[in-house]
mmCIF file as Biopython writes it, N, C-alpha, C and O atoms, coordinates in Angstrom:
data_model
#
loop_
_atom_site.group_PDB
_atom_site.id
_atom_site.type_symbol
_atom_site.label_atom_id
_atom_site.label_alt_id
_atom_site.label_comp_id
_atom_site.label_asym_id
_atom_site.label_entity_id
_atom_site.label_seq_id
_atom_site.pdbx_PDB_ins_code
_atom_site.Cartn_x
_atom_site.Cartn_y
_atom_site.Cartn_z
_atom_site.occupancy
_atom_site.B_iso_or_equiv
_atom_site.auth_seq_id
_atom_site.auth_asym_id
_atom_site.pdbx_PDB_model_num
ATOM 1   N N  . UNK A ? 1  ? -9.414  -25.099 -2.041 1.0 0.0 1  A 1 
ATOM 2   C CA . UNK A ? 1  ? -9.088  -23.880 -2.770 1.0 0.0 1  A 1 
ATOM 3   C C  . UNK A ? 1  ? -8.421  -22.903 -1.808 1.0 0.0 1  A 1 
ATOM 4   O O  . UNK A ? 1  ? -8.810  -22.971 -0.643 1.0 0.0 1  A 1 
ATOM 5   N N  . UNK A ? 2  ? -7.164  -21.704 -2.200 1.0 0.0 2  A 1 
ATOM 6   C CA . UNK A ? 2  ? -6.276  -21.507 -0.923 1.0 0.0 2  A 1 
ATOM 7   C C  . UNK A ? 2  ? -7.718  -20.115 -1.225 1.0 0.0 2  A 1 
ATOM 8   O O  . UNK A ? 2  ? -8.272  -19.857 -2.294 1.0 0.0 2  A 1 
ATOM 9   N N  . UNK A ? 3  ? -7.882  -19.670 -0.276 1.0 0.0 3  A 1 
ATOM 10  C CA . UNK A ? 3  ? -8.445  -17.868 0.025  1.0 0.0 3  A 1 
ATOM 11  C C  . UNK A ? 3  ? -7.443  -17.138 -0.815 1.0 0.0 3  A 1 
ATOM 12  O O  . UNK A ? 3  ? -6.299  -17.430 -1.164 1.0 0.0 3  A 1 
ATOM 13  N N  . UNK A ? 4  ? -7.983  -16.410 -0.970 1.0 0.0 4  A 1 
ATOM 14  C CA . UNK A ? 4  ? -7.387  -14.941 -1.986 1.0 0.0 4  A 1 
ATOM 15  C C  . UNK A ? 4  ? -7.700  -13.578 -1.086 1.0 0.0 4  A 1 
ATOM 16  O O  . UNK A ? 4  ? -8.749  -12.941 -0.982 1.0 0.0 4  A 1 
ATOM 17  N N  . UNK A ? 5  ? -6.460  -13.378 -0.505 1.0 0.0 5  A 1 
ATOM 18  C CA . UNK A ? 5  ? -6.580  -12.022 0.747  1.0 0.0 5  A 1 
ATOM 19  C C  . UNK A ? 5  ? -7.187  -10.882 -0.273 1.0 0.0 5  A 1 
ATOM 20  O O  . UNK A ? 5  ? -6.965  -10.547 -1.436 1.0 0.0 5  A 1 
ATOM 21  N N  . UNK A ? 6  ? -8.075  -10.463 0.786  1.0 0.0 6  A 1 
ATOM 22  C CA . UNK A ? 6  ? -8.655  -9.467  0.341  1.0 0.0 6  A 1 
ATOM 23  C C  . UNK A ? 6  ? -10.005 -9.681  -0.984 1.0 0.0 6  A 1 
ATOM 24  O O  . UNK A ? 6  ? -10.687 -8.814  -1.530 1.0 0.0 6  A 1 
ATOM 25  N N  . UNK A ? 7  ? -10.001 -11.021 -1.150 1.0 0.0 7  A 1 
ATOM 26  C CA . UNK A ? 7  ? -11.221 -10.993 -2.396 1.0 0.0 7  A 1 
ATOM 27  C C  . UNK A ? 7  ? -12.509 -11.359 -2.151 1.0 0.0 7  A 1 
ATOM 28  O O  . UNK A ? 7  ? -12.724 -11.614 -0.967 1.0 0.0 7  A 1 
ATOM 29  N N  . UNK A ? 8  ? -13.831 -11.514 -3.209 1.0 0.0 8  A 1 
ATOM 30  C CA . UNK A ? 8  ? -14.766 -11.359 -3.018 1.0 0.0 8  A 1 
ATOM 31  C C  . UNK A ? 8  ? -15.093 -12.938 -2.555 1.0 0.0 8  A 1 
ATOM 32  O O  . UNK A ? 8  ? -14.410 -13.856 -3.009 1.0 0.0 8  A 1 
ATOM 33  N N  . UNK A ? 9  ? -16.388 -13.224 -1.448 1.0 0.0 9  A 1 
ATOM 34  C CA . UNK A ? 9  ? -16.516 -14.596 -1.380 1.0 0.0 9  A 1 
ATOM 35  C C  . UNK A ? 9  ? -17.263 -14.909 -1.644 1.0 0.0 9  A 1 
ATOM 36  O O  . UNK A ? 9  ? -17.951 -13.922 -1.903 1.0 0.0 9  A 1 
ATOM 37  N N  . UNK A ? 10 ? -18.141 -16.309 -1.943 1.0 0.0 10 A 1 
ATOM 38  C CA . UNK A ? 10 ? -19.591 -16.658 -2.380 1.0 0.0 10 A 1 
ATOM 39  C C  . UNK A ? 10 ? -19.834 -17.605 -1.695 1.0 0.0 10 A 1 
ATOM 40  O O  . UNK A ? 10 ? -19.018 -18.524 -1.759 1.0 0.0 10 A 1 
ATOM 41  N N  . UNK A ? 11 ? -20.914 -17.754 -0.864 1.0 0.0 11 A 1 
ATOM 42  C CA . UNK A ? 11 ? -21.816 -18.634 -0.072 1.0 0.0 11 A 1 
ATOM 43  C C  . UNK A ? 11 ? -22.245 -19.778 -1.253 1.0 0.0 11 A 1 
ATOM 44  O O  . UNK A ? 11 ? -22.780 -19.711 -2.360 1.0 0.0 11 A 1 
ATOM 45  N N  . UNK A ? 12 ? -21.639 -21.005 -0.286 1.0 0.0 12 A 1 
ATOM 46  C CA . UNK A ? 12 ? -22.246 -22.673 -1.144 1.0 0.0 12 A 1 
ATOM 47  C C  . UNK A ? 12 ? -23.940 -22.352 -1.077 1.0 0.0 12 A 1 
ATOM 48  O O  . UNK A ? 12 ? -24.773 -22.653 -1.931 1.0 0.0 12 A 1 
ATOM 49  N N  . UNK A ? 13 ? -24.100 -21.839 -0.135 1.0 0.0 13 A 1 
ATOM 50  C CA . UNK A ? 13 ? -25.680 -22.435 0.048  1.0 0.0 13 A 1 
ATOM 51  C C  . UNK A ? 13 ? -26.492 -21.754 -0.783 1.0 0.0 13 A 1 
ATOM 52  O O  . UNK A ? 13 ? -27.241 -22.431 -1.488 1.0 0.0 13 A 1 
ATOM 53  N N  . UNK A ? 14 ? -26.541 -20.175 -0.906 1.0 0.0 14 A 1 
ATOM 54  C CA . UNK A ? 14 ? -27.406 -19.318 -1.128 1.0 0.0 14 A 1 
ATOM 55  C C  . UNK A ? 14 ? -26.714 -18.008 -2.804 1.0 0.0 14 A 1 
ATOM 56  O O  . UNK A ? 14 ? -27.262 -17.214 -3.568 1.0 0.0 14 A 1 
ATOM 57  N N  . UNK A ? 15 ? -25.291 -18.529 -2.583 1.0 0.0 15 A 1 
ATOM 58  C CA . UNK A ? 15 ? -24.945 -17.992 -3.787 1.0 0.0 15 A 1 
ATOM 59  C C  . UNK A ? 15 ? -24.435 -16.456 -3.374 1.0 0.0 15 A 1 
ATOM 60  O O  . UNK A ? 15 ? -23.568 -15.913 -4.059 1.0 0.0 15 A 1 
ATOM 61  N N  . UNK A ? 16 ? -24.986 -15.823 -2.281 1.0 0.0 16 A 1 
ATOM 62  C CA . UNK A ? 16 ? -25.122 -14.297 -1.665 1.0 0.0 16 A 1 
ATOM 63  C C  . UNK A ? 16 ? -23.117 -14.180 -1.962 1.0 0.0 16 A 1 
ATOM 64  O O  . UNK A ? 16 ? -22.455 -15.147 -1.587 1.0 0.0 16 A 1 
ATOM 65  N N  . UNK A ? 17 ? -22.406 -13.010 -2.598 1.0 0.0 17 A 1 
ATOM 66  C CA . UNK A ? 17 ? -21.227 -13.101 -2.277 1.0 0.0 17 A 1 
ATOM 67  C C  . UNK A ? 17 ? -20.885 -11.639 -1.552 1.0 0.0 17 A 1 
ATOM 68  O O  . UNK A ? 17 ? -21.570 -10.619 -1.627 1.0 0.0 17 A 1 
ATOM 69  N N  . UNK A ? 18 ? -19.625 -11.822 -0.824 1.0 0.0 18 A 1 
ATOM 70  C CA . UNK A ? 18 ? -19.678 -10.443 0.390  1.0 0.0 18 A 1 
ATOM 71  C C  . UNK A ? 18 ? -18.654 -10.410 -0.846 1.0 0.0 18 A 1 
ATOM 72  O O  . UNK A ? 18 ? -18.141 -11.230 -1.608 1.0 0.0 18 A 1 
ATOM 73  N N  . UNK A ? 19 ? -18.628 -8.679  -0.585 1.0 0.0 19 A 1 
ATOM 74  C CA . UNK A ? 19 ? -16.884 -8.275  -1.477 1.0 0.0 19 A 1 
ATOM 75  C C  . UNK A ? 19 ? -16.774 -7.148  -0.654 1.0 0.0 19 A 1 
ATOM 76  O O  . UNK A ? 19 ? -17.514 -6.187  -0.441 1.0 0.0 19 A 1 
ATOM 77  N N  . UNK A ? 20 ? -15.521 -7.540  -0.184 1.0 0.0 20 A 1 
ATOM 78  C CA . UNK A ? 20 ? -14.889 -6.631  0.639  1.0 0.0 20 A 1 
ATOM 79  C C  . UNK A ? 20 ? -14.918 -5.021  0.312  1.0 0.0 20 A 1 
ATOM 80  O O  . UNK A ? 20 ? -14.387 -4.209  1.069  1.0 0.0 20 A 1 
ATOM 81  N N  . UNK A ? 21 ? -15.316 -4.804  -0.397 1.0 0.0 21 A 1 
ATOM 82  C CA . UNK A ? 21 ? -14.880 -3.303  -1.106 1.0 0.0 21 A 1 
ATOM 83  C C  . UNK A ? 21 ? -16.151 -2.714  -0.696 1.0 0.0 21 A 1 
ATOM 84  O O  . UNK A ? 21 ? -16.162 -1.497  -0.513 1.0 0.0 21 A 1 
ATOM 85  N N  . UNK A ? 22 ? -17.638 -3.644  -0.456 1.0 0.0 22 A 1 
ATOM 86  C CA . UNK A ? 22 ? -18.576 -2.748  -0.190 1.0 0.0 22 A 1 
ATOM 87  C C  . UNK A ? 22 ? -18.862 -3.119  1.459  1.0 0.0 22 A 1 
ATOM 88  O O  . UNK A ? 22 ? -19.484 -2.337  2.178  1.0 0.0 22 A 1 
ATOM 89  N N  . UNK A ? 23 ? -18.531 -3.917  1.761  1.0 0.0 23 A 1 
ATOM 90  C CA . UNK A ? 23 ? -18.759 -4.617  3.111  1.0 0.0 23 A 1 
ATOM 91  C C  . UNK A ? 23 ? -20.203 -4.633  3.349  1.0 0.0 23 A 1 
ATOM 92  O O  . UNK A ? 23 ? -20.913 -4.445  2.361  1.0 0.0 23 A 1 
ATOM 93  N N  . UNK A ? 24 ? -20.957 -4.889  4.871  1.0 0.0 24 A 1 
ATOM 94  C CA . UNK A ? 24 ? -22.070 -5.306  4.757  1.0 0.0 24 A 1 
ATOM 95  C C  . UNK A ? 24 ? -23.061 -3.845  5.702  1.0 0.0 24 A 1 
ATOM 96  O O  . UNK A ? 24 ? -23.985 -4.016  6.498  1.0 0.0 24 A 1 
ATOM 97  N N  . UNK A ? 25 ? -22.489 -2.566  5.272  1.0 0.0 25 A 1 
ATOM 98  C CA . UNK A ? 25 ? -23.171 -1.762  6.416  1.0 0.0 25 A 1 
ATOM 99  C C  . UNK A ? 25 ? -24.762 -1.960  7.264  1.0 0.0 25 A 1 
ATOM 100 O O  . UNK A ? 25 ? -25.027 -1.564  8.399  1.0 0.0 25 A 1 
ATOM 101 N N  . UNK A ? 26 ? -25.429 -2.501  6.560  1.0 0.0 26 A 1 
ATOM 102 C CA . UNK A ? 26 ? -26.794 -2.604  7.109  1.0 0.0 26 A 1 
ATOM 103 C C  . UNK A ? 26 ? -26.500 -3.749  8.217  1.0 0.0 26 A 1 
ATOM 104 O O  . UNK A ? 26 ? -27.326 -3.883  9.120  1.0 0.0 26 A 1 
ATOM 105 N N  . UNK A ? 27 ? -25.654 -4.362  8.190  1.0 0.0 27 A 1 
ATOM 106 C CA . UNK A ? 27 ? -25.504 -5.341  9.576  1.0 0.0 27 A 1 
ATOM 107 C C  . UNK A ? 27 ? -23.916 -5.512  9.736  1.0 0.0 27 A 1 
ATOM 108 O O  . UNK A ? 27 ? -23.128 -6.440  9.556  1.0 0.0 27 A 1 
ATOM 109 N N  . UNK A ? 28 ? -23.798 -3.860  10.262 1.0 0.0 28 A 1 
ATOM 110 C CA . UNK A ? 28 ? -22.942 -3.684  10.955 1.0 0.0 28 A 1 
ATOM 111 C C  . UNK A ? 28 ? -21.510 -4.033  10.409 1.0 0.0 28 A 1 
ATOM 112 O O  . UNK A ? 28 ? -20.781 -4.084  11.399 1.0 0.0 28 A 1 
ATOM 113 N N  . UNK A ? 29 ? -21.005 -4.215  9.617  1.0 0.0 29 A 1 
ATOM 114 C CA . UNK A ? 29 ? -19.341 -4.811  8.667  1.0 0.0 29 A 1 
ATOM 115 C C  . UNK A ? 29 ? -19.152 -3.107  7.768  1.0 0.0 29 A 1 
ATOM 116 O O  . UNK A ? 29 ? -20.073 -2.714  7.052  1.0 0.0 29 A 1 
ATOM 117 N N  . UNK A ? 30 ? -18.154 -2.453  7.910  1.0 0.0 30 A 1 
ATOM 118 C CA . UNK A ? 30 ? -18.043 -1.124  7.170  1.0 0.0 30 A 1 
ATOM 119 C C  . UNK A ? 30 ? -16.987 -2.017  5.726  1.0 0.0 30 A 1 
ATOM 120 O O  . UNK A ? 30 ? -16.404 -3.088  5.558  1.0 0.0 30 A 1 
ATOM 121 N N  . UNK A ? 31 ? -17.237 -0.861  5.039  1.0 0.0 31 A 1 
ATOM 122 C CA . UNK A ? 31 ? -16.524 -1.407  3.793  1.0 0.0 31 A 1 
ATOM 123 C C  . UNK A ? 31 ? -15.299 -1.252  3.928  1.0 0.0 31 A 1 
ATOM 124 O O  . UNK A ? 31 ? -15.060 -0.326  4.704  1.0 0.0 31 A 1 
ATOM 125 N N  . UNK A ? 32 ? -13.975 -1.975  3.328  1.0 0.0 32 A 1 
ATOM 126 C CA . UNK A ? 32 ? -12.759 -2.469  3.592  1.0 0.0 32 A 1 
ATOM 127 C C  . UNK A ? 32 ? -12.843 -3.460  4.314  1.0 0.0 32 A 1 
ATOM 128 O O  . UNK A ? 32 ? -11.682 -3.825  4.502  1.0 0.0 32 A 1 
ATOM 129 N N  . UNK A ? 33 ? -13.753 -4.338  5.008  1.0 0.0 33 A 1 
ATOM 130 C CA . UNK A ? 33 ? -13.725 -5.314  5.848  1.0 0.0 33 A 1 
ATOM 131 C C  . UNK A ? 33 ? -13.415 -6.835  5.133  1.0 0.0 33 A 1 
ATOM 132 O O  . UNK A ? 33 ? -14.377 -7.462  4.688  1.0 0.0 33 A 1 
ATOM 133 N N  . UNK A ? 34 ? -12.134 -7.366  5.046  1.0 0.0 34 A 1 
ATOM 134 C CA . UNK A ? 34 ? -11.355 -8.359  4.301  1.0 0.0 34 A 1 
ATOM 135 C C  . UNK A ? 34 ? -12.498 -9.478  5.178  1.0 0.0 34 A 1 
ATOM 136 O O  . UNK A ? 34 ? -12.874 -9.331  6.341  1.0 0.0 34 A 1 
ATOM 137 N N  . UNK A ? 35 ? -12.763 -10.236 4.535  1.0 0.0 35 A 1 
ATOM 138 C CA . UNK A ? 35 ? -13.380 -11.738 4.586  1.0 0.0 35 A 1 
ATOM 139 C C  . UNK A ? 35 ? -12.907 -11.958 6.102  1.0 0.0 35 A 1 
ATOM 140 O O  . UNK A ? 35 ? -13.493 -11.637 7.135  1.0 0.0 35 A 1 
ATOM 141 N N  . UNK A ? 36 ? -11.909 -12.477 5.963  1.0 0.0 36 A 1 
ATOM 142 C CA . UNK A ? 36 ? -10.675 -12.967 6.985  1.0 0.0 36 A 1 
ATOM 143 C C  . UNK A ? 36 ? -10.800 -12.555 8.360  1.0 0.0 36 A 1 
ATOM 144 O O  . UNK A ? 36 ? -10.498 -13.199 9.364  1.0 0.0 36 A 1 
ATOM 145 N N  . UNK A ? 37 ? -11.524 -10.817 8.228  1.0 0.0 37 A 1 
ATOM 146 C CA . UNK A ? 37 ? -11.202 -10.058 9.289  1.0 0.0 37 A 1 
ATOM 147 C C  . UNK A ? 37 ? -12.615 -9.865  10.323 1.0 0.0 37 A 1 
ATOM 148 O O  . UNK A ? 37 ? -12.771 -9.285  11.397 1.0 0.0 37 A 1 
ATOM 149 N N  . UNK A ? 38 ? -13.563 -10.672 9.409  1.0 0.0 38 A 1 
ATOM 150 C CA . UNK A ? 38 ? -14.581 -10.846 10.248 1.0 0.0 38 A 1 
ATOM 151 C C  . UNK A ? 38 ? -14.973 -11.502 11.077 1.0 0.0 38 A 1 
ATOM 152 O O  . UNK A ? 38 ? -14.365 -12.563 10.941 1.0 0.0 38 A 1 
ATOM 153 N N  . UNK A ? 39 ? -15.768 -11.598 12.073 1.0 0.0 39 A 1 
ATOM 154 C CA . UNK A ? 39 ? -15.760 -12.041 13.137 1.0 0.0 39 A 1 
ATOM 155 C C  . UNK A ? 39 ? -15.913 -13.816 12.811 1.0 0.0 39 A 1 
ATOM 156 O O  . UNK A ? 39 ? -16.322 -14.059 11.675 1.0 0.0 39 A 1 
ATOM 157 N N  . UNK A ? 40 ? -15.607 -15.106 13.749 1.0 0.0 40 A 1 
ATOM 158 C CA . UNK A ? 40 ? -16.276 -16.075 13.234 1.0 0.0 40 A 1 
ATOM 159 C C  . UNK A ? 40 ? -17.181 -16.495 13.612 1.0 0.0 40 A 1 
ATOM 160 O O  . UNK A ? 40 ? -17.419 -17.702 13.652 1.0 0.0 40 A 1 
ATOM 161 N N  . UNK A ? 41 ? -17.941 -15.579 13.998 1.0 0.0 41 A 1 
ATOM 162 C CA . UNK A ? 41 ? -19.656 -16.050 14.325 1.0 0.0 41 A 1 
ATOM 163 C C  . UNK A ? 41 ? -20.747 -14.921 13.321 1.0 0.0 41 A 1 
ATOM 164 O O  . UNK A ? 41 ? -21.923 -14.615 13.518 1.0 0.0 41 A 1 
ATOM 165 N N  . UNK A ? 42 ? -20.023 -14.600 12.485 1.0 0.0 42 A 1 
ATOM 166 C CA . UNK A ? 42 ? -20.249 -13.879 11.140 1.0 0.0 42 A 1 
ATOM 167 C C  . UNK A ? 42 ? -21.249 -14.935 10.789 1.0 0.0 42 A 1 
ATOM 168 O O  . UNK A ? 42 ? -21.159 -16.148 10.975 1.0 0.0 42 A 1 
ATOM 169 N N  . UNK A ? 43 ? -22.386 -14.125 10.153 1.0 0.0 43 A 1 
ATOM 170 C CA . UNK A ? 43 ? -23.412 -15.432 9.047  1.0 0.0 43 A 1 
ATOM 171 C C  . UNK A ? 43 ? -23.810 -14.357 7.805  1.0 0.0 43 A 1 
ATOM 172 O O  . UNK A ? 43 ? -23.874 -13.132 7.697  1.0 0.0 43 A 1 
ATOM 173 N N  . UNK A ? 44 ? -24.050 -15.575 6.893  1.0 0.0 44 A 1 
ATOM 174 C CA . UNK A ? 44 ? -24.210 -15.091 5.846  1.0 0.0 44 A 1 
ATOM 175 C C  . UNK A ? 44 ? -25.703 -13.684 5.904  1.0 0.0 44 A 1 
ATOM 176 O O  . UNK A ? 44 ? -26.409 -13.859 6.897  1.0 0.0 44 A 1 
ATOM 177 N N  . UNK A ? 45 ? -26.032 -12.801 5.257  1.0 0.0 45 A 1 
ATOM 178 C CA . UNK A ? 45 ? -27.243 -11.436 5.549  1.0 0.0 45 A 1 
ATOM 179 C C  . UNK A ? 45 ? -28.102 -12.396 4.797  1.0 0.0 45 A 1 
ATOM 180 O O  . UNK A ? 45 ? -29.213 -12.012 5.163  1.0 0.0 45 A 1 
ATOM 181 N N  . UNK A ? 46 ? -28.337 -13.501 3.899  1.0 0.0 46 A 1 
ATOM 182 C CA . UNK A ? 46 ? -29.278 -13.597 3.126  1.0 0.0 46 A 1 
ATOM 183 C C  . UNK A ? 46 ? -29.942 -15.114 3.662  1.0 0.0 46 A 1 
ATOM 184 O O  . UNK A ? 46 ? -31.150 -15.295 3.819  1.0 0.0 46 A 1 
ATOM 185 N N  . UNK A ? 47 ? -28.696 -16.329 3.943  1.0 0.0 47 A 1 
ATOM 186 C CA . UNK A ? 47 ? -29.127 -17.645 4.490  1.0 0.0 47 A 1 
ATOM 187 C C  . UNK A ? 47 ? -28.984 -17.783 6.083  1.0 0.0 47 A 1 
ATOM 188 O O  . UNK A ? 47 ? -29.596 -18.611 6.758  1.0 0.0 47 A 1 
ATOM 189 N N  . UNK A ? 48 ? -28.392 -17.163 6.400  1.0 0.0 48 A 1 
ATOM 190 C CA . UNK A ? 48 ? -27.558 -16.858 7.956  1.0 0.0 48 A 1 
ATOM 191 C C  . UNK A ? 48 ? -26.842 -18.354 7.906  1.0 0.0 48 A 1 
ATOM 192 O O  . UNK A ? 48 ? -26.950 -19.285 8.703  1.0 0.0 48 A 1 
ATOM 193 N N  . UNK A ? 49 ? -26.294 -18.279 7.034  1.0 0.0 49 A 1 
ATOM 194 C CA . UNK A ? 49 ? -25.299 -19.761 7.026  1.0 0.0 49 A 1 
ATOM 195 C C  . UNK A ? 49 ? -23.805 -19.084 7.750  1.0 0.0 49 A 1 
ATOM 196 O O  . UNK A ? 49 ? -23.459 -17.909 7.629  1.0 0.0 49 A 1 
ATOM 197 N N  . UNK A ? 50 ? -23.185 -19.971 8.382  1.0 0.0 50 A 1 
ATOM 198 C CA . UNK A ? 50 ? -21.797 -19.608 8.703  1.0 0.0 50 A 1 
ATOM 199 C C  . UNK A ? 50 ? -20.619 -19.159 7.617  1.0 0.0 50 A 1 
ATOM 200 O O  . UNK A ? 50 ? -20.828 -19.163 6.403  1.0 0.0 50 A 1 
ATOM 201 N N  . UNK A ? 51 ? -19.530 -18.825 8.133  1.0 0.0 51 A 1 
ATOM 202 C CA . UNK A ? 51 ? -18.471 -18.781 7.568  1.0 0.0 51 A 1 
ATOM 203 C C  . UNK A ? 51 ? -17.937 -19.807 6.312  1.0 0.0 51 A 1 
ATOM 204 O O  . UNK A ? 51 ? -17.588 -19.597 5.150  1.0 0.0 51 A 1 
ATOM 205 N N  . UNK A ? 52 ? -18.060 -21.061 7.186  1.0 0.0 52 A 1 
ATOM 206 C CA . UNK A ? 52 ? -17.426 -22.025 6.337  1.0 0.0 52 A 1 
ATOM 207 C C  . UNK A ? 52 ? -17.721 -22.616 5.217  1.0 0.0 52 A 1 
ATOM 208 O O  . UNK A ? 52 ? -16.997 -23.224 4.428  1.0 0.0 52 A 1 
ATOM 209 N N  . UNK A ? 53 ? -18.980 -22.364 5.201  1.0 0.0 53 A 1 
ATOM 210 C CA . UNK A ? 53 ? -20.012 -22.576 3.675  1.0 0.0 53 A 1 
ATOM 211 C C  . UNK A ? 53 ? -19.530 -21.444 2.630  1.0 0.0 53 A 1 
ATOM 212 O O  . UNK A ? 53 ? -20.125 -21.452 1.553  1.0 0.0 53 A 1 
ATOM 213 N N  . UNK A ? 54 ? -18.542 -20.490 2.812  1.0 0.0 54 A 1 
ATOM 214 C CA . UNK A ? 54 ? -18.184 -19.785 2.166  1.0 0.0 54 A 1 
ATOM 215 C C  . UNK A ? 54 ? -17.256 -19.937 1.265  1.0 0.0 54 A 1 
ATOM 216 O O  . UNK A ? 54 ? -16.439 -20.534 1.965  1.0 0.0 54 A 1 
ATOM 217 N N  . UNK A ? 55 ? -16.769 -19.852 0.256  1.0 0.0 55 A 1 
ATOM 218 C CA . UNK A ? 55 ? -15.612 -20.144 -0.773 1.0 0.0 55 A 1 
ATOM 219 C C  . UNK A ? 55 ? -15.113 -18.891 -1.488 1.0 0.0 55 A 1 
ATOM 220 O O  . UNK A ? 55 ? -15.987 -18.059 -1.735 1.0 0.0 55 A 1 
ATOM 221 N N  . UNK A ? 56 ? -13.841 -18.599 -1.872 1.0 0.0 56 A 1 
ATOM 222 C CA . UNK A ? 56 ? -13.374 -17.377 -2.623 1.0 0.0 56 A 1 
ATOM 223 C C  . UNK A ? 56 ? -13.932 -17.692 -4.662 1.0 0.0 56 A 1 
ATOM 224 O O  . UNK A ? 56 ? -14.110 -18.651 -5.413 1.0 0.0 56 A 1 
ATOM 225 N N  . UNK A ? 57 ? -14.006 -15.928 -4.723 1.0 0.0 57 A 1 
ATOM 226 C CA . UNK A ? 57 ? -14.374 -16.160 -5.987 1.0 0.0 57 A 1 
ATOM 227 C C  . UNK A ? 57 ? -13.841 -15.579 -6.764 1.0 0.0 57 A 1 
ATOM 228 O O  . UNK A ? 57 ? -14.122 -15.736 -7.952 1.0 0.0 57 A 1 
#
């Protein structure tokens, strides 16, 4: 599936989805923070699964 700049993503494992518009302030990501633009040792706040378990939604 290609990424969709700038859209919301959803974790395979745990379902948790980040959307850029609110970002993740309680661990540190301010809102506007595009998927893309996060670090890649980023884990999911809810499974601490990686990046790549992630898919656009």
């Amino acid at each position: 599936m290609k990424p969709v700049e700038g859209g919301k993503y959803k974790c395979a494992k745990c379902s948790y989805v980040y959307d850029p518009e609110r970002g993740e302030p309680k661990h540190g990501t301010e809102p506007g923070t595009k998927f893309k633009d996060l670090p890649d040792n980023w884990r999911c706040p809810r499974c601490r699964k990686g990046k790549d378990l992630f898919r656009p939604v």
